[in-house]
C-alpha positions in Angstrom: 10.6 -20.7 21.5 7.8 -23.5 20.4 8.3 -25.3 17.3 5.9 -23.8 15.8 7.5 -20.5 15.7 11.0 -21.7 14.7 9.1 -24.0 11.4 7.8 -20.0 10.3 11.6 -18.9 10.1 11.1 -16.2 12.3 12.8 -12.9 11.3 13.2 -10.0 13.2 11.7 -6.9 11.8 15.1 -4.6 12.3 16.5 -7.2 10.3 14.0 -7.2 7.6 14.6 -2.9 7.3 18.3 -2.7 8.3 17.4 -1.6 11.4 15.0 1.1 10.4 12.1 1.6 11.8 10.3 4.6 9.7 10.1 5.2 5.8 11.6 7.4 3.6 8.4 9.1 2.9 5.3 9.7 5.3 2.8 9.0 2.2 1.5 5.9 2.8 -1.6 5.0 4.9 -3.4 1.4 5.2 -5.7 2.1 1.9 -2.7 3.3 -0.3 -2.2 1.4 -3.3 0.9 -0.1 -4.5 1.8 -1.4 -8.1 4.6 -2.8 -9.4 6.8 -1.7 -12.3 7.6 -5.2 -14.2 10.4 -4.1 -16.2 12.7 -3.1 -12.8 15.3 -6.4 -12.1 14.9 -7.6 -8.6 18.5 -8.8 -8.6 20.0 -6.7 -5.4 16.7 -7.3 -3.8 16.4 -8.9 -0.9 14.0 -11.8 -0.2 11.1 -9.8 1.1 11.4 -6.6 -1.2 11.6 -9.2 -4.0 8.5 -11.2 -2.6 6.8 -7.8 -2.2 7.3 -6.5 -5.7 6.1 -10.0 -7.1 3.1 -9.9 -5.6 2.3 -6.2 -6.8 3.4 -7.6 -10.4 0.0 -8.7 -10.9 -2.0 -5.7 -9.9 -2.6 -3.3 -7.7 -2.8 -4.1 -3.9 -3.3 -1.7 -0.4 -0.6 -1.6 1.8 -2.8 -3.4 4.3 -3.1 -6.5 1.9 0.4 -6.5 0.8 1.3 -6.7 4.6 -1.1 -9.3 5.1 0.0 -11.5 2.1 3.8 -11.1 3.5 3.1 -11.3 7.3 4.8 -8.7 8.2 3.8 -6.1 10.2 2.5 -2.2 8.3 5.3 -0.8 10.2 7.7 -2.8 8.3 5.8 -3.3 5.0 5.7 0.7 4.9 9.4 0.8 5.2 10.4 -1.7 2.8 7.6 0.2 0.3 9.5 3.4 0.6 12.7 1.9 -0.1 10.9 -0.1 -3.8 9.4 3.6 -4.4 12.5 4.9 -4.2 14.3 2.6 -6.2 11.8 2.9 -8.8 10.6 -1.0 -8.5 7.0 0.4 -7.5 4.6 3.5 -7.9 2.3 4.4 -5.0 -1.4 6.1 -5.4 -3.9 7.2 -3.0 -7.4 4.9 -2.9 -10.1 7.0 -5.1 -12.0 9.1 -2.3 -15.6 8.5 -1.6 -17.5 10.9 -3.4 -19.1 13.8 -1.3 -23.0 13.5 -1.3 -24.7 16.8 -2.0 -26.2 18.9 0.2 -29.9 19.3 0.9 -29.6 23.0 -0.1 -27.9 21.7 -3.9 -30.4 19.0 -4.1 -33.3 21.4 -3.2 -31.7 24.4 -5.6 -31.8 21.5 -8.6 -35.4 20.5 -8.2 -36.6 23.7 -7.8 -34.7 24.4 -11.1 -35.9 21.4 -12.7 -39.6 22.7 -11.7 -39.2 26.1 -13.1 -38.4 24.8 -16.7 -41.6 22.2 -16.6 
C-alpha cells in the first residue's frame, strides 16, 4: 500500500455499513435530496453518519454531493442514508422535475384562442 493511501485512513466500505451492501429503502437516486433534522443527537452515531448528518445541517444536498464531500462511494453513502432516514436524523425528497414543455398542438389551440377574442 503507498503512503499516500495509508495518510487518507483508508476504510473499507463493509466496514463503514456493517457489512451491508444495499439500503433499507430503494428511494434514493443520484439527484435525491437529503436534509438534516438539527434537533436529532448524533451521540450513537458513528463517525461517518455523524459527518454525514453535519454536513446536511446546513441545507439541503444530492446524494451525489453528500458522497462527494465524504469520499465515499454512492453505494455506501446510499446505505448509510437509509439507515439516518430511518432513525429519523434525516428527511429525503425527490429533486423538483423539469417542467414538461407544451405541445405544438396546446401552443397552437392557445393562439388560435387568443386570436378569436382580438
Amino acid at each position: 500500500m503507498s503512503a499516500g493511501r495509508r495518510d487518507r485512513g483508508l476504510v473499507r466500505p463493509y466496514v463503514v455499513t456493517n457489512g451491508r451492501f444495499e439500503p433499507t429503502r430503494n428511494t434514493f437516486d443520484l439527484v435525491t435530496l437529503v436534509t438534516a433534522m438539527p434537533d436529532r443527537p448524533t451521540a450513537g452515531l458513528s463517525p461517518e453518519q455523524r459527518r454525514l448528518v453535519e454536513l446536511c445541517l446546513h441545507g439541503s444536498l444530492s446524494l451525489a454531493e453528500v458522497a462527494a464531500h465524504l469520499r465515499l462511494p454512492v453505494s455506501v453513502t446510499k446505505v448509510l442514508l437509509g439507515d439516518l432516514v430511518d432513525s429519523g436524523h434525516l428527511i429525503t425528497r425527490a429533486a423538483v422535475p423539469r417542467a414538461q414543455l407544451p405541445t405544438h398542438q396546446l401552443l397552437q389551440e392557445v393562439l388560435d384562442g387568443l386570436r378569436a377574442r382580438l
